[in-house]
C-alpha positions in Angstrom: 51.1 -38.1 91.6 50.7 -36.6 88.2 53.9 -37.8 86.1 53.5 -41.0 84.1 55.0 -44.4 84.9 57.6 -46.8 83.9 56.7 -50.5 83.2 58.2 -51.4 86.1 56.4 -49.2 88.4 53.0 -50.2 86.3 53.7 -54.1 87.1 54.7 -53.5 90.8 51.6 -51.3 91.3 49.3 -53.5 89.3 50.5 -56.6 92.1 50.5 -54.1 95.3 46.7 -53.2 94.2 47.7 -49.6 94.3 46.7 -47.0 91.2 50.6 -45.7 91.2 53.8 -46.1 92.5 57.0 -44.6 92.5 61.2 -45.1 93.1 61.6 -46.0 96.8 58.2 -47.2 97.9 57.8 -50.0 99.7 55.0 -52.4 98.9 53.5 -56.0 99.0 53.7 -57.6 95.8 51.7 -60.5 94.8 54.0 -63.4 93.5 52.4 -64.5 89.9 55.2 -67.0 90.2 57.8 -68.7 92.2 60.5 -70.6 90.6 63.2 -72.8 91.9 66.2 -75.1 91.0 68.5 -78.0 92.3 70.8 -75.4 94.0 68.1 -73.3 95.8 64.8 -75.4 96.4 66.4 -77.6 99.4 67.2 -74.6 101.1 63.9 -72.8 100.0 61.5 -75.8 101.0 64.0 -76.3 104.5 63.0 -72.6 105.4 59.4 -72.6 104.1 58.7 -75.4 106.5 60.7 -73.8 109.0 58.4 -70.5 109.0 54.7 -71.9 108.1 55.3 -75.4 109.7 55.9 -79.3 108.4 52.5 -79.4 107.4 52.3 -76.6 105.6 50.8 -76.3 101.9 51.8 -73.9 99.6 50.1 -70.4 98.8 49.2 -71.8 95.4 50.2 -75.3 93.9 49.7 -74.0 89.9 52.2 -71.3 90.3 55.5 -73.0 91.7 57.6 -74.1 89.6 60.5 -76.6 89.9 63.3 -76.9 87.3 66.7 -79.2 88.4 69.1 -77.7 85.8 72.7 -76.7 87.7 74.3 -80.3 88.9 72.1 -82.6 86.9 75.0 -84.8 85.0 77.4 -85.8 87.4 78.0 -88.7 90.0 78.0 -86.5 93.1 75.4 -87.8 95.8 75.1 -84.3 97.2 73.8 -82.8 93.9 71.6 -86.0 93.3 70.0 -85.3 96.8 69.1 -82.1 96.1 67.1 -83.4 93.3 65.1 -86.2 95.0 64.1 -83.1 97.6 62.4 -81.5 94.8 61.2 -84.5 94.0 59.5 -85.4 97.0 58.7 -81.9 97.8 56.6 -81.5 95.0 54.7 -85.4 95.6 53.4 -83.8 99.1 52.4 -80.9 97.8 51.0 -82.1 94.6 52.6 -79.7 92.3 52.3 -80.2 89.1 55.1 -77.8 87.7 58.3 -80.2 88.6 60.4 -80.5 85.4 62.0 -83.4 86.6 65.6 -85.1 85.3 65.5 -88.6 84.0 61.9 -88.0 82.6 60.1 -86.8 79.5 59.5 -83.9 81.3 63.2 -82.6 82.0 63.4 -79.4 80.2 67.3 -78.0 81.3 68.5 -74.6 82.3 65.6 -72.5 84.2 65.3 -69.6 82.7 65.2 -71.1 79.0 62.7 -74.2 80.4 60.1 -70.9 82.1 59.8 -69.3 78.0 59.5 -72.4 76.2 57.2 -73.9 78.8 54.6 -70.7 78.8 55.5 -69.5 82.4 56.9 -66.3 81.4 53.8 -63.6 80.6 53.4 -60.0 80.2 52.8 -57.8 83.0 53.2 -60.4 85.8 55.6 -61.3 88.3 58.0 -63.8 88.6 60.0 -64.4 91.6 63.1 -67.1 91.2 66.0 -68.0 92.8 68.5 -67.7 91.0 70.1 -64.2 90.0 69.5 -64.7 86.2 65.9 -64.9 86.6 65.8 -61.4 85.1 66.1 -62.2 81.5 62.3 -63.5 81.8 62.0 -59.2 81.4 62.2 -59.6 77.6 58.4 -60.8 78.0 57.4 -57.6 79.7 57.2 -59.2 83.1 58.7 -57.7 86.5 61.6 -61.4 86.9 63.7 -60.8 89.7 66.0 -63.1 91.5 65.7 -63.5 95.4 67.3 -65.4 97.8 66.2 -68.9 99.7 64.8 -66.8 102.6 62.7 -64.7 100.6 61.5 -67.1 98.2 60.1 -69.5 101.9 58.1 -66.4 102.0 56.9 -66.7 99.0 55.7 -70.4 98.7 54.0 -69.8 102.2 52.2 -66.3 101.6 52.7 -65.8 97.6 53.7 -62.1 98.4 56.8 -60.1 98.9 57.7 -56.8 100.7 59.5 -55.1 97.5 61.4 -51.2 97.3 60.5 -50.2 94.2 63.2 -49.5 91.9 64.2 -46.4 89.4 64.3 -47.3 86.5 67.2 -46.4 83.6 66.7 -46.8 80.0 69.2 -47.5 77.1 68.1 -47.3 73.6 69.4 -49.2 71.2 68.8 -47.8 67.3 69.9 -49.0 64.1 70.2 -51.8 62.4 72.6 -54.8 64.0 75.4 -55.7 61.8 76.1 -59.5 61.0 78.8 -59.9 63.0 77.2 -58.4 66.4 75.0 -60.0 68.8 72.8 -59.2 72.1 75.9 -60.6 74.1 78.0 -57.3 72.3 74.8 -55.0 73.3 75.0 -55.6 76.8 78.8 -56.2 77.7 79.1 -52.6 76.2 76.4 -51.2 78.4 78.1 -53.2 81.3 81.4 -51.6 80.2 80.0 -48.6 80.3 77.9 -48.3 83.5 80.1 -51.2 85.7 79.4 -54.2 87.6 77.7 -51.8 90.1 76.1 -48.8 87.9 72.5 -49.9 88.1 72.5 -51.6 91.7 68.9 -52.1 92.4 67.8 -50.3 89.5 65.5 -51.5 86.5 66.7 -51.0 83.0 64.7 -51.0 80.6 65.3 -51.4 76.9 64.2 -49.8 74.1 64.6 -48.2 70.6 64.4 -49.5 66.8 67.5 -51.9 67.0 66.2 -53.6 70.4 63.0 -54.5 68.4 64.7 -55.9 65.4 66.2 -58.8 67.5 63.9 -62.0 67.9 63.0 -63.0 71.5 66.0 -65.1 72.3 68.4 -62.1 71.6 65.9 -60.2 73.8 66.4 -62.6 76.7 69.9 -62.0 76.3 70.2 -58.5 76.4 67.9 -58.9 79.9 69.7 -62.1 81.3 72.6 -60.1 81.8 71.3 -56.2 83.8 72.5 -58.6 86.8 75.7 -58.4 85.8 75.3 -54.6 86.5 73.9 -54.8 89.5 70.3 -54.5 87.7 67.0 -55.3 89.9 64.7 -56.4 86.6 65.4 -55.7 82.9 62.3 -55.2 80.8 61.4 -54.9 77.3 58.0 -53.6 76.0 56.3 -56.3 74.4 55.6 -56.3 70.3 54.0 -58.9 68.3 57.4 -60.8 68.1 56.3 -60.9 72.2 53.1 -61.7 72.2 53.7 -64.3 69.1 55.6 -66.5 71.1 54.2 -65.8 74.5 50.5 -67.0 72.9 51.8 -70.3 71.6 53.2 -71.2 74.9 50.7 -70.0 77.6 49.5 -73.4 78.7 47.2 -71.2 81.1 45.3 -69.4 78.6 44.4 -66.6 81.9 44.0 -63.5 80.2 47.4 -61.3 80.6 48.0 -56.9 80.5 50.5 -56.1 78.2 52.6 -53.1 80.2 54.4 -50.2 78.0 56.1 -47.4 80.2 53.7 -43.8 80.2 55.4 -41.0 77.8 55.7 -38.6 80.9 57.5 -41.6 82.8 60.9 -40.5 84.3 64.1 -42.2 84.5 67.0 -42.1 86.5 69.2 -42.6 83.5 69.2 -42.8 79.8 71.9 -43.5 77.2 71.6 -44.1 73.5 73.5 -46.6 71.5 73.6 -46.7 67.5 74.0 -50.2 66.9 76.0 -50.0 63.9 79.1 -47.9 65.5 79.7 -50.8 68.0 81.9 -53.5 67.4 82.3 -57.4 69.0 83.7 -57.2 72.2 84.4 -59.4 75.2 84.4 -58.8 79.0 88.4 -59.7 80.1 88.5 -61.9 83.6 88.1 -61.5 86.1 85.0 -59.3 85.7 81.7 -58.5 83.4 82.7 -55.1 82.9 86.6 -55.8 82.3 85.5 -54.8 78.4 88.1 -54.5 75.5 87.1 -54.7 71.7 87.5 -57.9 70.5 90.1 -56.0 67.9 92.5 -55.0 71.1 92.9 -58.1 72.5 93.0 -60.3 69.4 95.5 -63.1 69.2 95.5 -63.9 72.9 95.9 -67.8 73.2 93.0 -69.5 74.4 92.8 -73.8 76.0 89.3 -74.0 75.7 85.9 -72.5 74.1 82.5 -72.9 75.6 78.7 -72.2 74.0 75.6 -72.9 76.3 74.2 -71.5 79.0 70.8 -69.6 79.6 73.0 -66.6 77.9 74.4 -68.3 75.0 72.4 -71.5 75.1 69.7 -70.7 72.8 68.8 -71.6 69.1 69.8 -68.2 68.1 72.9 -68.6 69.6 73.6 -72.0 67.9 73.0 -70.8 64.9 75.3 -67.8 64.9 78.2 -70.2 65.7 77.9 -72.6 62.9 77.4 -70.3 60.5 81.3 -69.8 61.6 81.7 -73.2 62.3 80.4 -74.9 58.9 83.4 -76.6 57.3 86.0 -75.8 59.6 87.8 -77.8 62.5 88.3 -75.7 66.1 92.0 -75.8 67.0 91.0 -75.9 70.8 88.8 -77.9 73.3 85.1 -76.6 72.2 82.4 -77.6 74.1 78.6 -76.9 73.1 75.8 -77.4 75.7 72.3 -76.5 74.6 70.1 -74.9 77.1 67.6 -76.5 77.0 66.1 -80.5 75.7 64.4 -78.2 72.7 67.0 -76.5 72.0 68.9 -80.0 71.8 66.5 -81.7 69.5 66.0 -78.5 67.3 70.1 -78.4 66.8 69.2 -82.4 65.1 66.6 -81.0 63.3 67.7 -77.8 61.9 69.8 -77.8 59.0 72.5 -75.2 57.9 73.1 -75.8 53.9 72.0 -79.6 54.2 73.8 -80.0 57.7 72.2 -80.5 61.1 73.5 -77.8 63.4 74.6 -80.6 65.3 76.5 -82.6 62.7 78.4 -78.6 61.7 79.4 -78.7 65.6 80.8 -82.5 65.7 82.3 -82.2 62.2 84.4 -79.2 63.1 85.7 -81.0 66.3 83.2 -79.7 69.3 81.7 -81.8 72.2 78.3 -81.6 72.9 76.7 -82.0 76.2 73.1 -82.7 77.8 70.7 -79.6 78.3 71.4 -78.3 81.3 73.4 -75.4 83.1 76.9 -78.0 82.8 79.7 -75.4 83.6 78.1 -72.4 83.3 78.4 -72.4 87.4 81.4 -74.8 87.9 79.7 -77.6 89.5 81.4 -81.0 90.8 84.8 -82.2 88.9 82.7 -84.6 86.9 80.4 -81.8 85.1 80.8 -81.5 81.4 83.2 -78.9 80.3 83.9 -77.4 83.4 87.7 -76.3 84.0 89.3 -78.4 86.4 92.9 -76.6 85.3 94.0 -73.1 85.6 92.8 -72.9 81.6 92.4 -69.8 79.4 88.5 -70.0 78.3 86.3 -67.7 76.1 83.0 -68.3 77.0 79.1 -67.4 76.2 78.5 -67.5 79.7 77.6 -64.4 81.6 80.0 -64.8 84.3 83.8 -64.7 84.7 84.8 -63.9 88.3 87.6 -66.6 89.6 85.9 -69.8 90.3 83.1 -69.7 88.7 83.5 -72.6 85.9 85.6 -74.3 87.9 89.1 -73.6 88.9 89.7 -70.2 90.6 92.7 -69.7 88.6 91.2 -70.0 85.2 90.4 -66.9 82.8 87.7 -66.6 81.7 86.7 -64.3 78.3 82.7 -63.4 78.1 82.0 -62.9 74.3 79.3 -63.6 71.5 78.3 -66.9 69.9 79.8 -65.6 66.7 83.8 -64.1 68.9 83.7 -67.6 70.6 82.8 -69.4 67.3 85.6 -67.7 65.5 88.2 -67.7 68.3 87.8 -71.8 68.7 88.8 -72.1 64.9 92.0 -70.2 65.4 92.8 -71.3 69.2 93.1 -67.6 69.7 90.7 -64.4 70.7 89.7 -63.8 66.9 86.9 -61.2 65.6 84.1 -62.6 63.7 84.4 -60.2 60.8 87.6 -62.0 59.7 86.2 -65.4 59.3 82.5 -64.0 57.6 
C-alpha cells in the first residue's frame, strides 16, 4: 500500500493497531470514548447487561461518559426515569463522568458539554449515541454516532467492528463575509451533495476560509455531514485546535495530532470560495431543501428559535445580538443556550455595555435552560417546542415533520444571523438588510 492516507484512515488504523488502512476494510477499533444521553443510555445499559451479564463492569470506567441533555425540563415521569437510570448506572459502576441534572455538575447538550469538558482530543475516537456526535470532528478526532446496540458493545469490550469509510473533501477559501456563518457553509454543501450524497463517507474539511473560523464555527460545519448522510467530519487541527483542546484536557494523556498524507486520495472533492456564497436556509421538510435566503424572503414566520448543539454556542449568540441589539422581534423568539457555560457567558458577556442576555430579553426573546429543549421535540411541556402546525426558522439542524414537535409544522434551517434578522421582521429576512 504505497499511496498516502486520509486522517480518517490514519485515526482508524492508529485504534485497529494496523500501519494502514484503506476505504472498505473492516477492522476493530478501540473506543477512546463512549458517550451517552437520557434518550440512549437506558437502552444502551439494558442491552450491555443483556450481552456481558448483570454483573458486569464496564471495559473502562474513565472513558464513559454520561450527559442527560434531551428531556431534562419537563414534568414527564418517563423522561425523568431515564435520568435516574443513568444515575444509578453510573453509582454501580463507579463512573465518574455522569454530568448529572439538578447538580453543579449538569453541563447541557452533549456534544457542546464533551468540548468544553476536555473529552474531545485529537486523533482519538469517540463513539456516541446520538447521530450529531460527529461535530466532535472539528478537534481532529474520528466522532461517530452509533446505535444502542453497538454502543452495549462498546461499554462491555471498548472496541467496535468498523468499514472504513472514503473520505470526500470540500475546501472552503476566502475570507467569510459578515453576514455568513458555518450554518451557510454546510447547508450549501448539503444542497449540493443531498441528504444522501456522502452516505457512510467522511468529509473532511479544509482550505484557508475553514481555518479562519474559531472552533465553535468548526463544530458547526462538522455537526451537520450527518445531515448528508456523512460517517465522521474532520478538520485538521491548528493552534486555534490545540489552544482550546490543551485548556480543557482534564486527562493531560499525551495526544497525536492527525493531518491527512499529500498523496491521500479522495472519493470527492469540491471547492467553495467563501465570498461568492450568500445566507441561505434549508426549506422543510428537508436539510437539503436549499433556497437563498434572497428567494424566499418575505415568507411569514410564527416563531424563531436559537440553541441547539448547531446554533447553541457563544459564537452563535453573539452573531444574533449583534442583529438583535436595540430592536424588538415581531414573533415568538426563543433562545436556549447549549450548554450551562454558554448560559453564564451570555450574563457575562457584554455587547456595547449590554449582557448578551439583557440584548435577547430587551428585544422580546425567551430564554430557556441549557439543554437540547426542542431541538428534538420532546414532551408537550419542553420549552419552545411547537405544539401547533407553526411556521419556524430555526438554528437547529433538523427539519423533517415532527421533529420539534408537531408533524405539521415547517420548519426553516438558517444561521444565527437569517434567524436573528427574520424574528425582527416576523418574516424570512437576509441579514445584509438589517447590518
Amino acid at each position: 500500500m504505497s499511496q498516502g492516507m486520509t486522517m480518517t484512515e490514519k485515526i482508524l488504523a492508529r485504534a485497529a493497531g494496523k500501519r494502514a488502512v484503506e476505504p472498505g476494510d473492516n477492522v476493530w477499533v478501540a473506543a477512546d470514548v463512549l458517550m451517552t444521553h437520557d434518550v440512549c443510555g437506558p437502552g444502551t445499559i439494558g442491552i450491555f447487561r443483556r450481552e456481558f451479564g448483570p454483573q458486569a463492569r464496564v471495559w473502562d470506567r474513565d472513558r464513559v461518559v454520561l450527559i442527560p441533555d434531551h428531556y431534562i425540563f419537563t414534568r414527564d415521569d418517563k423522561a425523568h426515569r431515564n435520568v435516574d437510570i443513568l444515575r444509578e448506572f453510573a453509582a454501580e459502576q463507579g463512573l465518574p463522568h455522569l454530568y448529572d441534572v439538578g447538580t453543579p455538575r449538569y453541563k447541557g447538550v452533549c456534544h457542546i458539554a464533551l468540548a468544553e469538558e476536555g473529552h474531545d482530543r485529537p486523533g482519538e475516537v469517540l463513539f456516541g449515541t446520538d447521530s450529531h456526535t460527529c461535530t466532535a470532528g472539528a478537534f481532529n478526532e474520528f466522532a461517530t454516532g452509533i446505535g444502542n446496540t453497538d454502543a452495549g458493545f462498546v461499554l462491555g469490550a471498548g472496541k467496535l467492528w468498523v468499514k472504513v469509510p472514503a473520505t470526500m473533501r470540500f475546501v472552503f477559501h476566502g475570507q467569510l463575509p459578515p453576514y455568513l456563518m458555518a450554518k451557510d457553509l454546510i447547508l450549501s454543501v448539503i444542497g449540493d451533495i443531498g441528504c444522501d450524497g456522502a452516505t457512510y463517507r467522511a468529509m473532511e474539511f479544509d482550505g484557508d476560509g475553514v481555518y479562519a473560523l474559531n472552533i465553535e464555527e468548526r463544530m458547526t460545519l462538522c455537526n451537520m455531514v450527518i445531515e448528508a448522510g456523512g460517517k465522521n467530519g474532520v478538520i485538521a487541527p491548528d493552534d486555534v485546535t490545540l489552544d482550546y483542546v490543551n485548556t480543557r484536557d482534564h486527562s493531560h494523556k499525551p495526544y497525536t495530532v492527525v493531518k491527512s498524507d499529500s498523496g491521500a486520495r479522495y472519493s470527492f472533492e469540491k471547492v467553495y470560495d467563501v465570498t461568492k456564497l450568500e445566507p441561505v436556509v434549508a426549506k422543510p421538510h428537508s436539510p437539503d431543501n436549499r433556497a437563498f435566503v434572497s428567494e424566499i424572503r418575505g415568507t411569514k414566520l410564527d416563531r424563531a428559535y436559537i440553541g441547539s448543539c448547531t446554533g447553541g454556542k457563544l459564537t452563535d449568540f453573539r452573531a444574533a445580538a449583534r442583529i438583535l441589539k436595540g430592536k424588538t422581534v415581531r414573533i415568538d423568539t426563543f433562545v436556549v443556550p447549549a450548554t450551562t457555560e454558554v448560559r453564564a457567558g451570555l450574563q457575562k458577556e457584554t455587547l456595547n455595555g449590554q449582557t448578551l442576555e439583557d440584548v435577547f430579553r430587551s428585544a422580546g426573546a425567551k430564554i430557556g435552560d441549557a439543554s437540547c429543549a426542542a431541538c428534538l421535540g420532546g414532551p408537550s411541556d419542553t420549552f419552545g417546542r411547537l405544539n401547533e402546525p407553526l411556521s419556524c426558522i430555526s438554528t437547529t439542524n433538523r427539519n423533517f415533520p415532527g421533529r420539534m414537535g408537531h408533524k405539521e409544522a415547517r420548519v426553516y434551517l438558517a444561521s444565527p444571523l437569517t434567524v436573528a434578522a427574520s424574528a425582527v421582521a416576523g418574516v424570512i429576512t437576509d441579514p445584509r438588510d438589517l447590518m
